[in-house]
C-alpha positions as CSV (number, residue, x, y, z in Angstrom):
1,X,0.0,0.0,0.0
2,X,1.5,3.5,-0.9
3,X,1.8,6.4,1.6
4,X,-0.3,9.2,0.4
5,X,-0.9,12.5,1.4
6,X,-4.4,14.5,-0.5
7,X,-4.4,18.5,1.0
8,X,-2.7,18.3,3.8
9,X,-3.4,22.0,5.5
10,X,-1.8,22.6,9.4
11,X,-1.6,26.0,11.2
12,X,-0.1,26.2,14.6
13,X,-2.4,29.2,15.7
14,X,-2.3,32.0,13.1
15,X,0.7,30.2,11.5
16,X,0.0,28.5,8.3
17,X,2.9,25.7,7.7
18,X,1.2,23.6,5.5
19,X,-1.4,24.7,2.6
20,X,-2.4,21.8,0.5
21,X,0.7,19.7,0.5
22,X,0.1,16.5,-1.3
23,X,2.8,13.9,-1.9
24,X,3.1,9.8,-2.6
25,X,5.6,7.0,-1.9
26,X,4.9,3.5,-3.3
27,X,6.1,0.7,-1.4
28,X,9.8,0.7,-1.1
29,X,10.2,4.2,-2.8
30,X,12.5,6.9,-1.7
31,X,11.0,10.5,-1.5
32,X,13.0,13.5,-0.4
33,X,11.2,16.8,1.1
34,X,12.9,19.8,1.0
35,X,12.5,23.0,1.8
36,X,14.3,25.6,4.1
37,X,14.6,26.0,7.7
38,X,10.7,26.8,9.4
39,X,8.9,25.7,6.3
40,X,6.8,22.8,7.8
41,X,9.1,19.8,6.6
42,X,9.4,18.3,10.3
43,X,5.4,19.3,10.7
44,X,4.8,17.2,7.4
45,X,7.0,13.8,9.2
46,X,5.0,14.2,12.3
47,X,2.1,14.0,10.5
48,X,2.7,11.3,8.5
49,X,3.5,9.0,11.8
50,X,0.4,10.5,13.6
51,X,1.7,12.5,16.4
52,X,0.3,15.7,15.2
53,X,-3.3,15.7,13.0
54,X,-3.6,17.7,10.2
55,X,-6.4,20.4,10.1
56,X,-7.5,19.5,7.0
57,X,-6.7,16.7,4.3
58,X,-6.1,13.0,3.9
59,X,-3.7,10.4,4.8
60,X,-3.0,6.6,3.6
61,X,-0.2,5.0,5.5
62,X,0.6,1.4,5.3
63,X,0.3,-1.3,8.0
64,X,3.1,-1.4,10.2
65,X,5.5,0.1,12.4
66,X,6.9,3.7,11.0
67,X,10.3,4.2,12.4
68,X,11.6,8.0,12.8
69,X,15.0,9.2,12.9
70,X,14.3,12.6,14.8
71,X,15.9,15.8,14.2
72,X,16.8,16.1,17.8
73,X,18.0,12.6,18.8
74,X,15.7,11.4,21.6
75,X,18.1,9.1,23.0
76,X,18.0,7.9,26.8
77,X,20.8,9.4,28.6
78,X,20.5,6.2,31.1
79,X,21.2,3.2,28.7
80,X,24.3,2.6,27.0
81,X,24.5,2.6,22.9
82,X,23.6,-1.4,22.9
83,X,20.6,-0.7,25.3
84,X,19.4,2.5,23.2
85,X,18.8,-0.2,20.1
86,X,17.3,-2.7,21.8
87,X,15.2,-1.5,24.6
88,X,13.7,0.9,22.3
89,X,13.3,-1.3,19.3
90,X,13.4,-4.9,21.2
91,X,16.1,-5.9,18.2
92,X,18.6,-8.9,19.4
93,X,22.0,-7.8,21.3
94,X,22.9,-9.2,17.6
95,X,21.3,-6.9,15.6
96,X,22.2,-4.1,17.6
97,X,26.0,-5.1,17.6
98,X,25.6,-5.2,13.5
99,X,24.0,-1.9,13.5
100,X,26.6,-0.2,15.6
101,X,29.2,-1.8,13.6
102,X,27.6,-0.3,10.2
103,X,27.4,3.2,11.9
104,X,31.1,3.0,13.0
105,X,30.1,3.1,16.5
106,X,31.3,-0.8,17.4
107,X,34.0,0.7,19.9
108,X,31.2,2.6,22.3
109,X,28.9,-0.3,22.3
110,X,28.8,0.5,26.8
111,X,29.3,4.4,25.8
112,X,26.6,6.4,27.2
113,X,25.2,9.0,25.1
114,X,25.9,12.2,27.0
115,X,29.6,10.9,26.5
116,X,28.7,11.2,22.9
117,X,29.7,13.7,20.2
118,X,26.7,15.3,17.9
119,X,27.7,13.2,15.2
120,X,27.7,10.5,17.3
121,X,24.5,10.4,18.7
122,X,23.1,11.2,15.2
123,X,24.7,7.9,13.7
124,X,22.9,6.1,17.1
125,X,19.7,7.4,16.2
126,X,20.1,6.5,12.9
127,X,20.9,3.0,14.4
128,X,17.9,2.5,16.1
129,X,15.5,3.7,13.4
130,X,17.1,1.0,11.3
131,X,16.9,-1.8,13.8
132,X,13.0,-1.5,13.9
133,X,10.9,-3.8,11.5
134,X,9.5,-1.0,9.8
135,X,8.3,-0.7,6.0
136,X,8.2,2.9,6.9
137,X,11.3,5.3,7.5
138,X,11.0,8.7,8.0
139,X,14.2,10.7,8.4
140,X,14.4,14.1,9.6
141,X,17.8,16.0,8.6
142,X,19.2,12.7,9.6
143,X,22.7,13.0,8.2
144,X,23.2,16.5,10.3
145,X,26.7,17.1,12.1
146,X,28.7,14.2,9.9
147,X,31.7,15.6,8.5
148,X,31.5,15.3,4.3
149,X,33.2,11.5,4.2
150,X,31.6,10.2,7.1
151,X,28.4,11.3,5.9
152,X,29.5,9.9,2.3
153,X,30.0,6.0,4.4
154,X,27.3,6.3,6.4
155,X,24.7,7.2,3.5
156,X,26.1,4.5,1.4
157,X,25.5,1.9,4.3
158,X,22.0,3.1,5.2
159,X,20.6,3.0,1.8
160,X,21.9,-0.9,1.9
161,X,20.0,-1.1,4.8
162,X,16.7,0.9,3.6
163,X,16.4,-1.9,0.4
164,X,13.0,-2.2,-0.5
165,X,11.5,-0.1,2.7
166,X,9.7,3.5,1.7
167,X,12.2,6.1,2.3
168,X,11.1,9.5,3.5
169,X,14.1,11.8,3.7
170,X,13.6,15.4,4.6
171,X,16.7,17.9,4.1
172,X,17.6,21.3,2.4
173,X,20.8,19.7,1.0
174,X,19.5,18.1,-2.7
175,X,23.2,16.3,-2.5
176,X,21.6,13.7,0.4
177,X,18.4,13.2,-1.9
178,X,20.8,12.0,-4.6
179,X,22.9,10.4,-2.3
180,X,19.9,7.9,-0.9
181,X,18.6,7.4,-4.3
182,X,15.6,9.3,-4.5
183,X,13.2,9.0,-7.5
184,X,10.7,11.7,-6.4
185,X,11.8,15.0,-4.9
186,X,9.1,17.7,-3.3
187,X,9.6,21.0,-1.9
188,X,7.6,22.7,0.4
């Protein structure tokens, strides 16, 4: 089932971020938003994984799990790296090790994320989106704070990871939509 979006209109008081915003992913498509800084992209993801309604217009999502790498990286400060992926995802200590392998993180495995750089907790969240069993990924600025080559390695091993999953990649930087192999490109 694709994810589809008819009219989408929100307004946070007299604020009008989204005006008729429509958009469509088929199953295991990559679609980039982009748009600049304020101009409702992170409204638009929140909406799609139905934490915030829309005032007006209609959504299709497909069954499942959705699973969100945030802009801000919603990590808990109390469990290590391993524990962030699977008490939040319920993934095997295996998964989890593979995942913090991929993200070049296999040397903090018992870090704790306030020990963390930026970049690193990015790559974690990252981590954890991929460890859920989601046909669904939304991903909000996702490869923010990653020097250029990082970025470069870690792109490269996400889309391996993304294969055949709906891909919905907001950023102002066209470069990343490339990057992830995005067939359909919208701005707001």
């Amino acid at each position: 089932m694709p994810l589809r979006l008819q009219n989408i209109d929100k307004s946070f008081g007299e604020k009008n971020v989204l005006t008729g915003f429509s958009m469509e992913a088929e199953e295991g498509e990559r679609v980039c938003v982009l748009g600049p800084s304020g101009g409702g992209k992170t409204t638009l993801l929140n909406i799609i994984a139905g934490l915030i309604p829309p005032d007006r217009g209609e959504i299709q999502r497909p069954e499942g799990k959705i699973a969100y790498v945030f802009q801000e990286y919603r990590l808990l400060p109390w469990l290590n790296a391993e524990e962030n992926l699977t008490a939040a995802t319920g993934c095997s200590k295996e998964v989890a090790r593979e995942l913090l392998r991929t993200m070049e993180l296999e040397k903090e495995i018992h870090g704790y994320p306030d020990d963390f750089s930026g970049g690193m907790k990015q790559r974690l969240s990252i981590a954890r989106a991929l460890a859920f069993d989601s046909s669904v990924i939304l991903m909000d600025e996702p490869f923010k704070g990653l020097d250029p080559e990082l970025r470069e390695r870690v792109i490269a091993r996400v889309d391996e990871y993304c294969h055949g999953r709906t891909v919905i990649l907001v950023t102002h930087d066209r470069t990343e939509c490339d990057m992830m192999k995005c067939t359909k490109i919208y701005e707001i």
